[in-house]
MARPADREN-242285 format. One record per residue: x negated, z, y negated of N, C-alpha, C in turn; residue in one letter. Coordinates in steps of 0.001 Angstrom, whole numbers. Example, Ala and Ser with C-alpha at 12.3 -4.5 7.8 and 13.67 -1.06 7.14 Angstrom:
2
[site [-13190,7800,5690],[-12300,7800,4500],[-13200,7800,3300],'A']
[site [-12850,7080,2250],[-13670,7140,1060],[-12900,7870,-30],'S']
// end
This chain:
240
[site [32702,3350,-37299],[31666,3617,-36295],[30668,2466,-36240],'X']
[site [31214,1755,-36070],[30267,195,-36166],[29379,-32,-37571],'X']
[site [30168,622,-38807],[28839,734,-39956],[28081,1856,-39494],'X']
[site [28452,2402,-39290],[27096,3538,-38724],[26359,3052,-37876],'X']
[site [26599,2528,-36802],[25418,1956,-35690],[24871,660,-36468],'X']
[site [25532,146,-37452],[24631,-1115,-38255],[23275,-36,-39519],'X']
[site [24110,760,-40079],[23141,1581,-40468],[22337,2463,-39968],'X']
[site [21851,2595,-38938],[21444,3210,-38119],[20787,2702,-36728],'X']
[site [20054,1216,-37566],[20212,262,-36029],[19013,1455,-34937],'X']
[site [18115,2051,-35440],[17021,2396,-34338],[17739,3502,-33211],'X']
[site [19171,4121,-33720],[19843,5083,-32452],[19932,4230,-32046],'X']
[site [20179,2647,-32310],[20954,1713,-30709],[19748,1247,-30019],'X']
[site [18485,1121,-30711],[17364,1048,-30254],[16678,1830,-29399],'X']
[site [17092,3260,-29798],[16520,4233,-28695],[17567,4251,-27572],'X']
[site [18861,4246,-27572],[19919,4179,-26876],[19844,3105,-25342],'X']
[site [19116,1982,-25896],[18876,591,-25333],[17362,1329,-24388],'X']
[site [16602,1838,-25084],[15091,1951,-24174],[15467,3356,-23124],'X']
[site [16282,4377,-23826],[16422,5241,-22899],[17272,4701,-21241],'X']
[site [18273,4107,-21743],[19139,3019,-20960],[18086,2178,-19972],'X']
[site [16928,1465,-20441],[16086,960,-19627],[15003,2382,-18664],'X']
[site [15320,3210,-19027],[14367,4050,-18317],[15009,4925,-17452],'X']
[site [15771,4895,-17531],[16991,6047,-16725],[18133,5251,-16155],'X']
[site [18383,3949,-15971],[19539,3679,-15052],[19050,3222,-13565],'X']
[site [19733,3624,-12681],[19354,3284,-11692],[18491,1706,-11310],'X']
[site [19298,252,-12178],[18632,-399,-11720],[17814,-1221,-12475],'X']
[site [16899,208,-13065],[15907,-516,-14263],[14341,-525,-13920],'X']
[site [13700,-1098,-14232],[12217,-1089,-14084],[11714,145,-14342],'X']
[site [12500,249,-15778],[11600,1430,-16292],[11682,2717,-15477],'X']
[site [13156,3078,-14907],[13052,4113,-13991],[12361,3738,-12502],'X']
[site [11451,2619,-12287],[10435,2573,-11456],[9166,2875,-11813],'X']
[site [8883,2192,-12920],[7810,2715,-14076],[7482,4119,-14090],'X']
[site [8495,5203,-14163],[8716,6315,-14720],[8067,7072,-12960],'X']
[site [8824,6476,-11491],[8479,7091,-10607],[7066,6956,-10023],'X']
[site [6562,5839,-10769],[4667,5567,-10265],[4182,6294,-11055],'X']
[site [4562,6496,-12054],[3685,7726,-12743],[3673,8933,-12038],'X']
[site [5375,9145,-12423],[5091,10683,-11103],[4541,10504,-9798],'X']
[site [4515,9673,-9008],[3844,9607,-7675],[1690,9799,-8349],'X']
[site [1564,9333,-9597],[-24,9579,-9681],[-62,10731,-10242],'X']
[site [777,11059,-10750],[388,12633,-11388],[511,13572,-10299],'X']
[site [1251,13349,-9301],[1603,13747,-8181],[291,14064,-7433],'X']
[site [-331,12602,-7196],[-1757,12542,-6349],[-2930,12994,-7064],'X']
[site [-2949,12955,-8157],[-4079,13411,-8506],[-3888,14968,-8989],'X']
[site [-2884,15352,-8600],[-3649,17000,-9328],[-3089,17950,-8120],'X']
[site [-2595,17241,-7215],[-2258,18513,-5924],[-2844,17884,-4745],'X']
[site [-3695,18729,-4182],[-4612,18282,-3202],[-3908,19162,-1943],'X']
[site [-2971,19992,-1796],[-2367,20701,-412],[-1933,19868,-191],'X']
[site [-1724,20208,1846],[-1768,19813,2891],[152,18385,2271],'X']
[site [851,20058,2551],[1925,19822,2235],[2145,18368,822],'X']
[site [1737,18395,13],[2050,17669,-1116],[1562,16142,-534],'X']
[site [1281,15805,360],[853,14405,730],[2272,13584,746],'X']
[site [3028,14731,1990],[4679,14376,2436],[5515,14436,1173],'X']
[site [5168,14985,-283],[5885,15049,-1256],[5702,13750,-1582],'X']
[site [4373,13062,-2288],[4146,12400,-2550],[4770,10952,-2436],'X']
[site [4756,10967,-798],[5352,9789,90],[7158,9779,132],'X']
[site [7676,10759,-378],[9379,10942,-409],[9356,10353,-2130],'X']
[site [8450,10625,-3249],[8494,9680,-4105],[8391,8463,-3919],'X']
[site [7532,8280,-3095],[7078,6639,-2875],[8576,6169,-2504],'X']
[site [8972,6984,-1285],[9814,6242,-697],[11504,5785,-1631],'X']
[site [11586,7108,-2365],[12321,6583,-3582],[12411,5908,-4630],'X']
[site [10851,5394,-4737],[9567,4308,-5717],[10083,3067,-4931],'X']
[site [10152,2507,-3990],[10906,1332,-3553],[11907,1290,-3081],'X']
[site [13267,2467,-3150],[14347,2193,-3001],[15053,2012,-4521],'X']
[site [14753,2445,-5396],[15121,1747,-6549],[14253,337,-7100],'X']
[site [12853,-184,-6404],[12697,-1173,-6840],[13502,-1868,-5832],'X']
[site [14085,-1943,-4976],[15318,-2648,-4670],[16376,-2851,-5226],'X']
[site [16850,-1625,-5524],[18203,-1706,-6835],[17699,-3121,-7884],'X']
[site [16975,-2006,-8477],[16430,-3112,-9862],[16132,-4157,-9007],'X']
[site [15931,-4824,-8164],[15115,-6622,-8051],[16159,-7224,-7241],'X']
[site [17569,-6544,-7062],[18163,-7108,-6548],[18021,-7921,-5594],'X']
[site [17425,-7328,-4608],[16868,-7798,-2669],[18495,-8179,-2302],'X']
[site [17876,-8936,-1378],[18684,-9281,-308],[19554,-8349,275],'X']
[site [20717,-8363,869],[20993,-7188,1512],[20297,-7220,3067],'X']
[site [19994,-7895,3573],[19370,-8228,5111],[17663,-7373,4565],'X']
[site [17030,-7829,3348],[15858,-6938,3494],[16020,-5557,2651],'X']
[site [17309,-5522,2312],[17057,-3850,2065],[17332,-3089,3084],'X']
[site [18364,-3780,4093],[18528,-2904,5354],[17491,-2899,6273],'X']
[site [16529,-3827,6643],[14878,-3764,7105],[14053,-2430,6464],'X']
[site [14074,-2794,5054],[13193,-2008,4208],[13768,-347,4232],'X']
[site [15455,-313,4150],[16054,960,4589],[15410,1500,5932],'X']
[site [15108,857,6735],[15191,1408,8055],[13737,1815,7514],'X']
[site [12871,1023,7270],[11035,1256,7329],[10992,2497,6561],'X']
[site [11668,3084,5321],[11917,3980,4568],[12382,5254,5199],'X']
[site [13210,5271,6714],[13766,6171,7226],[12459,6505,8314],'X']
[site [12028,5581,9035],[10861,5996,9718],[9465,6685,9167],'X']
[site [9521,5948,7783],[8474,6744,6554],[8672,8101,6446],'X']
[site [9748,8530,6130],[10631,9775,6149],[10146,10551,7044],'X']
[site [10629,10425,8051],[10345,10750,9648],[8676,11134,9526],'X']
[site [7771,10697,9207],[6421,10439,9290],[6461,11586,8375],'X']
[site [6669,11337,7166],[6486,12667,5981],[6857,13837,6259],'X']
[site [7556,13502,7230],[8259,15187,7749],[7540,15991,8328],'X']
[site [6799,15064,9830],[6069,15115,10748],[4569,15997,10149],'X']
[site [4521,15192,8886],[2838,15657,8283],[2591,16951,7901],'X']
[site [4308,17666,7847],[3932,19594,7510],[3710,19486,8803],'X']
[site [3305,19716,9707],[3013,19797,11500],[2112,19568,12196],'X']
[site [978,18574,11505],[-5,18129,12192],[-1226,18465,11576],'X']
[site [-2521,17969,12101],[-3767,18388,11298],[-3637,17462,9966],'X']
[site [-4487,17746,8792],[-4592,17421,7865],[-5333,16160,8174],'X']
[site [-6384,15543,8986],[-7395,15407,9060],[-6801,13953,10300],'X']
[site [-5873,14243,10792],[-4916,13215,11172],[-4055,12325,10634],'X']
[site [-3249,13822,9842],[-2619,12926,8742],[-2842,11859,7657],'X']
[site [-3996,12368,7098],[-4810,11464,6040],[-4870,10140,6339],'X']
[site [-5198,9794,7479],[-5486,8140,7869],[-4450,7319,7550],'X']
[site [-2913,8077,8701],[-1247,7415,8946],[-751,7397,7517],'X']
[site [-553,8694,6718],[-60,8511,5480],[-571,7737,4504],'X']
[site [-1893,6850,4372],[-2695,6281,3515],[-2026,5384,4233],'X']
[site [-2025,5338,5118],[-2023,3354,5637],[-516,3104,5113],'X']
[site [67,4159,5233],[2134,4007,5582],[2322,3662,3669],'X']
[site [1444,4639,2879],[1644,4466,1772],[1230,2869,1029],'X']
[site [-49,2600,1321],[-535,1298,911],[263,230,1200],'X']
[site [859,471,2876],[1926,-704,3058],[3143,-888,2032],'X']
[site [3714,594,1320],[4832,702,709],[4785,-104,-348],'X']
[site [2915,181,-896],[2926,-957,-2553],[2558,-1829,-2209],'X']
[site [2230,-2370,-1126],[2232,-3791,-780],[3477,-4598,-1075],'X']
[site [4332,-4291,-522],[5981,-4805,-146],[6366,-5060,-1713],'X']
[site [6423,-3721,-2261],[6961,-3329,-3529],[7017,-4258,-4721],'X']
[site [5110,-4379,-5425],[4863,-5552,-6186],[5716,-7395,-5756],'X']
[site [5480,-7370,-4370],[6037,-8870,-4159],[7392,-8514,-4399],'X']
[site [8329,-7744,-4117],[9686,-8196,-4012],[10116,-8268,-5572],'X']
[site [9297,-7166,-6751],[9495,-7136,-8204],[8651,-8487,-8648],'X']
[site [7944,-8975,-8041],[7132,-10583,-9189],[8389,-11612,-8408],'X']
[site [8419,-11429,-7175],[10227,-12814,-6458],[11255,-12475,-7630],'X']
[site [11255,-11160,-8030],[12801,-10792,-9123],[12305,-11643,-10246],'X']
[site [11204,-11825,-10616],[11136,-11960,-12234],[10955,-13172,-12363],'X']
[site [9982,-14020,-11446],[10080,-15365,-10961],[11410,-16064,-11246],'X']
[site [12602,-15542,-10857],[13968,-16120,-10745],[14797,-15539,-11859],'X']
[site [14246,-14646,-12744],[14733,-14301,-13611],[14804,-15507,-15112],'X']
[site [16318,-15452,-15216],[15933,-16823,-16768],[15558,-16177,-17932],'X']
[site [15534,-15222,-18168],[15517,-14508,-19301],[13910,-13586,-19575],'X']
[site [13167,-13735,-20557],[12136,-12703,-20382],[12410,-11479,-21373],'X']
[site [12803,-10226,-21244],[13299,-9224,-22150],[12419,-8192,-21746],'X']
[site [13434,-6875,-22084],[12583,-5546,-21756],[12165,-5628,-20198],'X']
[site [13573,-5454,-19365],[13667,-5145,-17960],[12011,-6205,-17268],'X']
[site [12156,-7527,-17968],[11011,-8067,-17135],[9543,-7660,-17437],'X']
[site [9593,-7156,-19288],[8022,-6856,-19435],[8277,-5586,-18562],'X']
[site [8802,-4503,-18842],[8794,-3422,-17518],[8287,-3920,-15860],'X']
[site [9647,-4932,-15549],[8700,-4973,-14092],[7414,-4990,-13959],'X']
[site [6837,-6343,-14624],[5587,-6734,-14890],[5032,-5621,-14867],'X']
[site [4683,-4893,-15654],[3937,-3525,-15748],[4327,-2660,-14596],'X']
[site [4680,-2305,-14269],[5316,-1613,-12693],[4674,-2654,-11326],'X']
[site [4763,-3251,-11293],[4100,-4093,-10578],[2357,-4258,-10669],'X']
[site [1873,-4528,-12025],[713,-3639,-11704],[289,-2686,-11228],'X']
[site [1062,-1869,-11981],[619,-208,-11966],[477,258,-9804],'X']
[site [1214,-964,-9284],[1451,-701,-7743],[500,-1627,-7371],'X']
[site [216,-2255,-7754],[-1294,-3268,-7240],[-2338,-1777,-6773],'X']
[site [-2606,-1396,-8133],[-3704,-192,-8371],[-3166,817,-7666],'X']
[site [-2247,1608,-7088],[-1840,2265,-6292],[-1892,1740,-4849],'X']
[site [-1729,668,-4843],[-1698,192,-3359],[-3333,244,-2919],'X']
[site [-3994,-154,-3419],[-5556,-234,-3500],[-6194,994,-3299],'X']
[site [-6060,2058,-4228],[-5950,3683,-3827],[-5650,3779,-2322],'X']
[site [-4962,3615,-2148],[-4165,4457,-566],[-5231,3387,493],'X']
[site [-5436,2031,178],[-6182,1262,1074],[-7606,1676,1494],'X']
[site [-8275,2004,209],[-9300,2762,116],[-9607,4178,776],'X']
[site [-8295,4807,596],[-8385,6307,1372],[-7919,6052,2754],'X']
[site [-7519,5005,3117],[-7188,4682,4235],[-8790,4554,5286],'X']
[site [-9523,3182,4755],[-10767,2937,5266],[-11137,4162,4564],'X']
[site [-11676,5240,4304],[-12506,6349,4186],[-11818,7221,5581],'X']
[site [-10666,6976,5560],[-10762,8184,7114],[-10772,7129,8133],'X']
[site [-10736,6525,8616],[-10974,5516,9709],[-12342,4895,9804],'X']
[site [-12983,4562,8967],[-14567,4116,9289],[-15865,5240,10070],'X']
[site [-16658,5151,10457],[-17246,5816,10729],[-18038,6565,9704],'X']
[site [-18628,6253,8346],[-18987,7014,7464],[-18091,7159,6131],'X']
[site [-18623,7611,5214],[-18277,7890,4487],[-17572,6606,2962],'X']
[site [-16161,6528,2462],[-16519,5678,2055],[-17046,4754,774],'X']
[site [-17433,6380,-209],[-18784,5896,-1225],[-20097,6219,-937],'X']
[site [-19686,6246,548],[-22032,6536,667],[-22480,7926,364],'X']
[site [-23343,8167,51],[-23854,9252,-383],[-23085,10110,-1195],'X']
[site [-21672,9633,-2127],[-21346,10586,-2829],[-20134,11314,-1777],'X']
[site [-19959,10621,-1123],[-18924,10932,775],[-17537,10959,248],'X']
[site [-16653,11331,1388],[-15748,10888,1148],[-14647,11089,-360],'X']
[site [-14751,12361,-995],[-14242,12928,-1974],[-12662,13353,-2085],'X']
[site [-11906,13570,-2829],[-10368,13526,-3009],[-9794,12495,-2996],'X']
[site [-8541,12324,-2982],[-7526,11444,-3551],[-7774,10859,-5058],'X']
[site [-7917,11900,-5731],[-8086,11385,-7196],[-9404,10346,-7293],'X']
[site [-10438,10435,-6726],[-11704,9648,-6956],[-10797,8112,-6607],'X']
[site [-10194,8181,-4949],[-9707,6994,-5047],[-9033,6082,-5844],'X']
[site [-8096,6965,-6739],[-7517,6089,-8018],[-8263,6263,-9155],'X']
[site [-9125,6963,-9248],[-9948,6411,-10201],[-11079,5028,-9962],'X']
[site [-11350,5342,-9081],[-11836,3780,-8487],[-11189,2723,-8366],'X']
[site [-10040,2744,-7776],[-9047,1565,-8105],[-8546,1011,-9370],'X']
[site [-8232,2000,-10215],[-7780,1663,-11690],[-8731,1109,-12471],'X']
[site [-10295,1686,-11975],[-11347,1287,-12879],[-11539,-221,-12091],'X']
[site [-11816,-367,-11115],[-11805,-1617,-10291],[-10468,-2688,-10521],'X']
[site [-9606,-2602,-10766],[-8663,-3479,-11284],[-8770,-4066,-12603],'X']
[site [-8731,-3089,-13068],[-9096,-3534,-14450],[-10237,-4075,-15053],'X']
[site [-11199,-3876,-13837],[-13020,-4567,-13989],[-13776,-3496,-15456],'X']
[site [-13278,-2535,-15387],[-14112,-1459,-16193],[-15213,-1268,-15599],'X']
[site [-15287,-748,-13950],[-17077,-882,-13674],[-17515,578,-13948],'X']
[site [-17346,943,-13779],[-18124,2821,-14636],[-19583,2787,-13737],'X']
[site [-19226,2567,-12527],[-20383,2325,-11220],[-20775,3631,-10785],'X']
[site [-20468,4721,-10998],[-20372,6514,-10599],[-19722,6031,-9041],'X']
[site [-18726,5178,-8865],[-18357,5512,-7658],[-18379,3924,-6928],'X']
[site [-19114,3714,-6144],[-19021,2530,-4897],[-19105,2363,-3771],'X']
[site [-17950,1390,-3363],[-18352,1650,-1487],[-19695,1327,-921],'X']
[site [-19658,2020,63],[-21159,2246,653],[-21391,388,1423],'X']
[site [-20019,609,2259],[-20523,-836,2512],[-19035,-1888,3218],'X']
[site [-19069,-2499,3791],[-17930,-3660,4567],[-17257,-2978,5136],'X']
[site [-15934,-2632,5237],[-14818,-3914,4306],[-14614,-3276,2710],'X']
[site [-14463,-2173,2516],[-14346,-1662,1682],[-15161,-2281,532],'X']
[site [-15670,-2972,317],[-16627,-3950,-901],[-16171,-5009,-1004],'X']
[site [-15550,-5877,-12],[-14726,-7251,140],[-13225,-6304,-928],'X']
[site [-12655,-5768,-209],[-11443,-5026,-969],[-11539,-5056,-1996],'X']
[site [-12676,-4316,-2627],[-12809,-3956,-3854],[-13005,-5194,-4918],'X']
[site [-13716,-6191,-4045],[-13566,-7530,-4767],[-12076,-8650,-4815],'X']
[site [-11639,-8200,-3954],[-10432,-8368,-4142],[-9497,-7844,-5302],'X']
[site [-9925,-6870,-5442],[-8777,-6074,-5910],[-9058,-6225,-7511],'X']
[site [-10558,-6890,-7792],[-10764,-7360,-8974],[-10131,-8618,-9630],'X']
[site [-10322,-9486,-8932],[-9407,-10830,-8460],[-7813,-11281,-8890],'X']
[site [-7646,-10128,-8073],[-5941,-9788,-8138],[-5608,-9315,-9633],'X']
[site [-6324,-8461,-10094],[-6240,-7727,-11406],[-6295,-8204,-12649],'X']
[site [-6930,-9238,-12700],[-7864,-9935,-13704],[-6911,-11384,-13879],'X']
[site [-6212,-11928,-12579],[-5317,-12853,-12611],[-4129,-12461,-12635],'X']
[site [-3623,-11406,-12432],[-2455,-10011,-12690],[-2029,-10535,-14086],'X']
[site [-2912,-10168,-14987],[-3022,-9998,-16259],[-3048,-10934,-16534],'X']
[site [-3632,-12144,-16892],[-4066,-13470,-17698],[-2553,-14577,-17316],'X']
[site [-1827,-13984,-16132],[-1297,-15155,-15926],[360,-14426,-16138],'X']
[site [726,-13365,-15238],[1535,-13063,-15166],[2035,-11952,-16841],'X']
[site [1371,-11272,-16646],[1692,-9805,-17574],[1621,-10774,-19319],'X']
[site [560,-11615,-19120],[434,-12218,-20285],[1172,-13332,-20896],'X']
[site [1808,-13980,-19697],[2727,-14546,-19985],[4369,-13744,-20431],'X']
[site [4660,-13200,-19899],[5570,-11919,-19836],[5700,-11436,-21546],'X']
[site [4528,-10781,-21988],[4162,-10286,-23037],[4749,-11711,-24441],'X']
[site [4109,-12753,-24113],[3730,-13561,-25087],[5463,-14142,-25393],'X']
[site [6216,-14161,-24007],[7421,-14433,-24187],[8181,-13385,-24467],'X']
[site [8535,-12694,-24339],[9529,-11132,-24446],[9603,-11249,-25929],'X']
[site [10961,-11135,-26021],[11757,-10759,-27317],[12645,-9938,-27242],'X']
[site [12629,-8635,-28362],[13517,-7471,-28057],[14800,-8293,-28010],'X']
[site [15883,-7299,-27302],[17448,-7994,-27516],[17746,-7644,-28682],'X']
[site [18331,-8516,-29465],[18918,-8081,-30683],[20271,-6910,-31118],'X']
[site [19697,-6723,-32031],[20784,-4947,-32296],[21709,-5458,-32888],'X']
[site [23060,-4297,-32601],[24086,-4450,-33018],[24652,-5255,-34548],'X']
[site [23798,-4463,-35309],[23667,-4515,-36765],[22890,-5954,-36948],'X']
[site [23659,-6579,-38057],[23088,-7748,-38757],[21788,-7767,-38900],'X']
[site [20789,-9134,-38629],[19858,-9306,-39006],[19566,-9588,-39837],'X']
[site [17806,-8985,-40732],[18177,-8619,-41741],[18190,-10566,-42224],'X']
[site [17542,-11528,-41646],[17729,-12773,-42422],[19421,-13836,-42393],'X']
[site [19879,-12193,-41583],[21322,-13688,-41685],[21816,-13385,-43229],'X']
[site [22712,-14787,-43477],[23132,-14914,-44829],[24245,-14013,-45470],'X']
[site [24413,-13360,-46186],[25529,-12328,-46931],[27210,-13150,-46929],'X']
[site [28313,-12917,-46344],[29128,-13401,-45900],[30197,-13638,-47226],'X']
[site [29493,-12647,-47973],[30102,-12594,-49136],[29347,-13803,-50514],'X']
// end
């Protein structure tokens, strides 16, 4: 069996990445739930699917707890904030749409607030840089730009106008497309806030993005070395 997995090193290779994407306390199965939470937001605009959305979220930082190995004192905080979230998502099949929008943006933005810090404290203290950490790293972005989204749709229902101006308020999806393009300092310029706070944010959120990358993700990247496979490498020496 063991010459077969030496001849065959890429099954232990896929074996190893599926393993990072599917165990409970892996990045990648956090990775895997921010995606579904944006595919989520951007292509279902009913009432109902907001409260879907937010029961991902809320399972989007109960496994980045698993994986970052929290405290037990702040997962039972963060448990409780998760059960009142709950409570809230429930509440939102029940109320106007037009109510909801504000509470669930704000409840959500707080969620990727929390989220990114407790995964960059894990990796910080982590000795090792491998898969699991380039994963966080990337998951931790990917919630910068999500958190920014929900902040944005947040100030659009709470301000008094609109909050790209003339093009008004729009969907959910405009918001993460604005955020993603704004993080990343792409710029398209189709969509901008009309005016304060929402323009401070947005400069923020460039800031954050731009030093995201250069310091953290890039460091991450430059260090990460796959774990080595079962099977001999090919430069060790012939025993024979």
């Amino acid at each position: 069996l063991d010459h077969q997995v030496q001849q065959r090193p890429g099954l232990h290779r896929s074996g190893r990445l599926l393993q990072a994407f599917s165990s409970p306390d892996s990045y990648g199965l956090v990775l895997l739930l921010i995606l579904v939470t944006y595919a989520l937001s951007a292509s279902i605009t009913a009432a109902w699917a907001v409260s879907l959305v937010l029961f991902v979220q809320i399972a989007t930082i109960w496994v980045t707890l698993q994986a970052s190995q929290a405290h037990r004192h702040l997962q039972r905080v963060t448990g409780a904030i998760l059960v009142v979230t709950a409570i809230v998502a429930i509440l939102n099949l029940f109320i106007s749409r037009e109510t909801a929008g504000g509470v669930m943006a704000v409840i959500s933005g707080l969620l990727y607030v929390v989220a990114p810090v407790i995964i960059v404290r894990r990796l910080v203290l982590r000795r090792t840089v491998d898969t699991q950490t380039l994963l966080g790293a990337i998951a931790a972005y990917l919630m910068v730009g999500m958190g920014f989204a929900f902040a944005y749709q947040a100030l659009g229902a709470w301000q008094a106008g609109p909050f790209f101006g003339s093009q008004g308020e729009g969907p959910f999806p405009q918001y993460l497309f604005f955020s993603f393009t704004t993080l990343t300092t792409t710029g398209y310029g189709n969509l901008v806030p009309d005016a304060n706070p929402g323009q401070t944010l947005a400069v923020l959120e460039m800031l954050i993005g731009q030093l995201f990358l250069v310091t953290a993700v890039a460091r991450v990247v430059s260090a990460w070395q796959p774990a080595p496979g079962r099977g001999r490498s090919p430069t060790e020496p012939d025993s024979n």
